[in-house]
C-alpha positions in Angstrom: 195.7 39.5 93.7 196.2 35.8 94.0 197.0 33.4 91.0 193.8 30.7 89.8 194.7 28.1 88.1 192.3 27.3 85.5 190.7 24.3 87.1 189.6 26.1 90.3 188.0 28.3 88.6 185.3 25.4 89.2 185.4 26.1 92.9 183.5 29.2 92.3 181.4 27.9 89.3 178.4 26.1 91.5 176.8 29.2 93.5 177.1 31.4 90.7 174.4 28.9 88.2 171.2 31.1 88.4 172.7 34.3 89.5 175.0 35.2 86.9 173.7 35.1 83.3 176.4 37.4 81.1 180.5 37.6 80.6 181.3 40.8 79.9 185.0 40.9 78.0 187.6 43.6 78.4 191.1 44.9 78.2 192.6 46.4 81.3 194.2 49.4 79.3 197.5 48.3 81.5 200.9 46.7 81.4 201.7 43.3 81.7 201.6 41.9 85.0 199.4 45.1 85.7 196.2 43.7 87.3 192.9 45.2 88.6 189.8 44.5 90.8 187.2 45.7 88.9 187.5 42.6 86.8 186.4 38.9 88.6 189.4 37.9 86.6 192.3 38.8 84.6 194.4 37.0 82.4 198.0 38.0 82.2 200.2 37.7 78.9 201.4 34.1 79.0 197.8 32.7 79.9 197.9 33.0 83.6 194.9 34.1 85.5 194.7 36.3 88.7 191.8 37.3 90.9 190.8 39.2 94.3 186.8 38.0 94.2 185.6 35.4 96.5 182.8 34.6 94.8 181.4 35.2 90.8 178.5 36.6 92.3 180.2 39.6 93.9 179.7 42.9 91.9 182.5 44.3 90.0 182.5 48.1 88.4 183.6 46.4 85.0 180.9 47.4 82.7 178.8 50.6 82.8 175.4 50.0 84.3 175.9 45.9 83.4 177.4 44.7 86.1 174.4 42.9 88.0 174.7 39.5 87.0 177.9 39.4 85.2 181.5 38.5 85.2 183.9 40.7 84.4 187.6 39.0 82.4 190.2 41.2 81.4 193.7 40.5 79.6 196.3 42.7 81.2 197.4 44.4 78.2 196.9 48.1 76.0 198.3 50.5 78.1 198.2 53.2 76.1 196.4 51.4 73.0 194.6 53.9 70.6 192.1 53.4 67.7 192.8 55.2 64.3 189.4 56.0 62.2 189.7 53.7 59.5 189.8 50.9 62.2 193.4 50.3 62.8 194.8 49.4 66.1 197.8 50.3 67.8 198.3 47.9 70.9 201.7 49.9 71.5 204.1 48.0 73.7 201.4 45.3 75.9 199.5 44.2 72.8 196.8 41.2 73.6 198.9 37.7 73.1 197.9 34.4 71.4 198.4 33.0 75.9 195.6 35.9 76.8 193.6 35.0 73.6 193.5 31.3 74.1 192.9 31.1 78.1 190.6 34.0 77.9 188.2 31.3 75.1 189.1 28.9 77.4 187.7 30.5 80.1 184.6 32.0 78.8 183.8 27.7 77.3 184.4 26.8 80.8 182.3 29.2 82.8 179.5 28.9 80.1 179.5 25.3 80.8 179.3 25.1 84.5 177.4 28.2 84.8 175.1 27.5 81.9 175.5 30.9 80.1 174.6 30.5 76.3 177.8 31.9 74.2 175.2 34.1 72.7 175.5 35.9 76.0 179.4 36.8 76.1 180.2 40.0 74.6 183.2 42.3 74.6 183.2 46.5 76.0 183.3 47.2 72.5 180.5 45.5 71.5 178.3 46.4 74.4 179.4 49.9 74.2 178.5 50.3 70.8 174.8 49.2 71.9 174.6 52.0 74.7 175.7 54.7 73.0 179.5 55.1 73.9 181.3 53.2 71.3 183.5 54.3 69.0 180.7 55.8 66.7 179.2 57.5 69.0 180.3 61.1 70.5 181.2 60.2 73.8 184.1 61.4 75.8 184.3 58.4 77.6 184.4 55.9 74.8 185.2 52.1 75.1 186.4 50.1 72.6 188.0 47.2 74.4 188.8 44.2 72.2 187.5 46.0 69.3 187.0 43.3 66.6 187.7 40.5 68.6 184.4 39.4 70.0 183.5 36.5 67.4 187.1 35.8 67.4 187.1 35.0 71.1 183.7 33.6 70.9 185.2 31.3 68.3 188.0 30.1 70.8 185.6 29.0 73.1 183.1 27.2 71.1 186.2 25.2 69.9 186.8 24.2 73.5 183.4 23.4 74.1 182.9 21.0 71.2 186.3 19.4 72.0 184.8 18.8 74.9 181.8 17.3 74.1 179.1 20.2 75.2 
């Protein structure tokens, strides 16, 4: 894994437009500092951003049967996170920081942008688990609930950068 700083990640924005056409959002379920491949990128607790692709349009195994197409982000945090039934979240030690939340809506505004994904288009594991069937509702042993909650949240982050920055 290398470091990206954020305005590189333009470098890789220009042959992706017209090939990729979703973000999918995620947690890694790992430690700080704890980074993985599946993801095209993944944000570490104070903000930074790491990557092994080459390229946006290489396929990642990030989301289940969605990964044509897309671009996978995770924040390195949740190791050991669990979900109660009323809702409640227990991040344990590597909860998701205000750094992860911030780059991760400043990301998504950028690659939107230069990509020229709608923000409509940018959902989190939970959310797109809950539409296939393996959410937290749902009966499956392999359940995914990453950012649970969080999705308009981090949606919200972005659009703030995007108006701020004229688009």
């Amino acid at each position: 894994m290398r470091e990206i700083d954020f305005y590189d990640l333009s470098d890789y924005t220009t042959e992706a437009r017209g090939n990729i056409n979703m973000i999918y959002l995620h947690w890694s379920a790992g430690r700080y500092g704890q980074f993985f491949g599946d993801y095209h990128l993944n944000i570490d607790h104070d903000g930074r951003i790491y990557s092994n692709m080459d390229s946006f349009n290489e396929r990642k195994a990030h989301t289940w049967r969605r990964n044509t197409g897309a671009i996978g982000i995770a924040l390195a945090c949740a190791y050991k996170a669990s979900i109660f039934n009323d809702g409640t979240i227990d991040y344990g030690e590597y909860p998701p920081t205000n750094e992860q939340y911030d780059m991760m809506g400043r990301v998504v505004a950028k690659l939107c942008i230069e990509i020229g994904i709608s923000l409509d288009n940018v959902l989190t594991h939970a959310e797109v688990a809950d539409m296939d069937g393996y959410g937290i509702d749902d009966d499956d042993p392999d359940m995914r609930w990453d950012l649970y909650g969080d999705g308009d949240y981090i949606r919200s982050i972005a659009r703030g950068y995007m108006d701020a920055w004229g688009y």
